[in-house]
C-alpha positions as a Markdown table, in Angstrom:
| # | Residue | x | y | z |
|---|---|---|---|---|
| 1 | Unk | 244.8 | 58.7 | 195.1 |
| 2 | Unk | 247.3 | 56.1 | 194.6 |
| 3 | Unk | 245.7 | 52.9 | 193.4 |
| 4 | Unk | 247.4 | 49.3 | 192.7 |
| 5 | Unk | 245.3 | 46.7 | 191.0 |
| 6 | Unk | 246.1 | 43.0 | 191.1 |
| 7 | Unk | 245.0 | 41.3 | 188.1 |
| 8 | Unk | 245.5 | 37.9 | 186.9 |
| 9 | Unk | 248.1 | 37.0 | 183.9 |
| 10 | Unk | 246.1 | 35.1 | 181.8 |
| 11 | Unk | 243.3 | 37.6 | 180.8 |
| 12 | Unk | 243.7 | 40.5 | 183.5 |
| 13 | Unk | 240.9 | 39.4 | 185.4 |
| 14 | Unk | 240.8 | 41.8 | 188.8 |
| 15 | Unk | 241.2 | 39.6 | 191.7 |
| 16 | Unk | 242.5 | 42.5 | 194.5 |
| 17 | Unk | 242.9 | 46.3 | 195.1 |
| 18 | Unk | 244.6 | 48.7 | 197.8 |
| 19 | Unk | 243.7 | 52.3 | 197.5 |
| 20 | Unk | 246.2 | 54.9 | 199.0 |
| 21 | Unk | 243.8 | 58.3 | 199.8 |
| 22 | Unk | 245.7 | 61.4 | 199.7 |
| 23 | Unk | 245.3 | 61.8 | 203.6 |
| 24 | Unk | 247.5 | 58.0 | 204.0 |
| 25 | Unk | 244.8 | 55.5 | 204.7 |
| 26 | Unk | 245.0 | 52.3 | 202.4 |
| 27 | Unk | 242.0 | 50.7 | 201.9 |
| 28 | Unk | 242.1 | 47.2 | 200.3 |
| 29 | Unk | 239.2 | 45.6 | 198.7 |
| 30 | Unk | 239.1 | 41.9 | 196.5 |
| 31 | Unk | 241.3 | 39.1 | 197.7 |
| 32 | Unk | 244.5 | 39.1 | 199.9 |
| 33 | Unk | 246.4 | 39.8 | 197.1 |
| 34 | Unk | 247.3 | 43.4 | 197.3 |
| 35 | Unk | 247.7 | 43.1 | 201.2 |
| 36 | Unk | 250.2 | 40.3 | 201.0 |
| 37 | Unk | 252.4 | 42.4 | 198.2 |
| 38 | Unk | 252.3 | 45.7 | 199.9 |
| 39 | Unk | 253.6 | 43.3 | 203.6 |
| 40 | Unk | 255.9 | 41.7 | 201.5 |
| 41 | Unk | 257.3 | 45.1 | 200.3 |
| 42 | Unk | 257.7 | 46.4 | 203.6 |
| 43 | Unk | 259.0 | 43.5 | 204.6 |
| 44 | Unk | 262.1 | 43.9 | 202.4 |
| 45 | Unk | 262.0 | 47.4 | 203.2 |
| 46 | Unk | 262.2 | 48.1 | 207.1 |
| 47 | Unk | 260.9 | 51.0 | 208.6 |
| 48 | Unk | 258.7 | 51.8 | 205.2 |
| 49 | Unk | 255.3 | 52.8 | 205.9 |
| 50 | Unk | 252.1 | 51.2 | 204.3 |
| 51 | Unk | 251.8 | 54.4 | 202.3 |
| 52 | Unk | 255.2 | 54.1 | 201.2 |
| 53 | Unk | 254.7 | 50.4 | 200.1 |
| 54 | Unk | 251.7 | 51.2 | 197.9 |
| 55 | Unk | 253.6 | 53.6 | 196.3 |
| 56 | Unk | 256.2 | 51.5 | 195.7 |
| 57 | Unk | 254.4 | 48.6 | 194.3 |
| 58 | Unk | 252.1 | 51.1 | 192.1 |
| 59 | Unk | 255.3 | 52.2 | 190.5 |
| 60 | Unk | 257.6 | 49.1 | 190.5 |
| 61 | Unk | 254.5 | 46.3 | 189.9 |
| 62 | Unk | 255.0 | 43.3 | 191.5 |
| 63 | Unk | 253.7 | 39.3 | 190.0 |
| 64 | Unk | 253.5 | 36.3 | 191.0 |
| 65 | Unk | 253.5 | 34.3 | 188.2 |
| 66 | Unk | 249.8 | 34.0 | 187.9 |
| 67 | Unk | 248.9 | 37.6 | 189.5 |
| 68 | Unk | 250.2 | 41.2 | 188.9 |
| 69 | Unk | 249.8 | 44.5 | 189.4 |
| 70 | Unk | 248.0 | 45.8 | 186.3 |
| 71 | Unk | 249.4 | 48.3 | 183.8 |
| 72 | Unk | 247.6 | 51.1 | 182.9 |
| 73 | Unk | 244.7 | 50.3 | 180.5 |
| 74 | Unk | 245.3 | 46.5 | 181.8 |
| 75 | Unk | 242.1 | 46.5 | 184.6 |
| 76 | Unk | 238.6 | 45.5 | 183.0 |
């Protein structure tokens, strides 16, 4: 299972979460947050699938300024 946490900057505070299960399905639970980044990934990358954006974003992060994808040991 793929999993990409969104957390705030200031104190890493979890705000959003998409899960990627190892049969495709993503699952997002929290805010908006973790949608909008994974549509804005595929976005920029056309033809991606959902799967392949959570992937991406696990791997590459993503922030906002104010949110980000935690690193490891970062999530509460």
């Amino acid at each position: 299972m793929t999993v990409v946490d969104i957390v705030t900057v200031d104190g890493g505070q979890l705000v959003s979460r998409a899960e990627l299960a190892d049969d495709g399905t993503v699952t997002y639970t929290g805010g908006s947050s973790a949608a909008s980044a994974v549509r804005r990934w595929r976005v920029l990358n056309p033809g991606a699938s959902e799967a392949d954006a959570v992937r991406a974003v696990a791997r590459g992060g993503w922030s906002n300024g104010y949110l980000m994808v935690a690193q490891d040991g970062t999530t509460p």
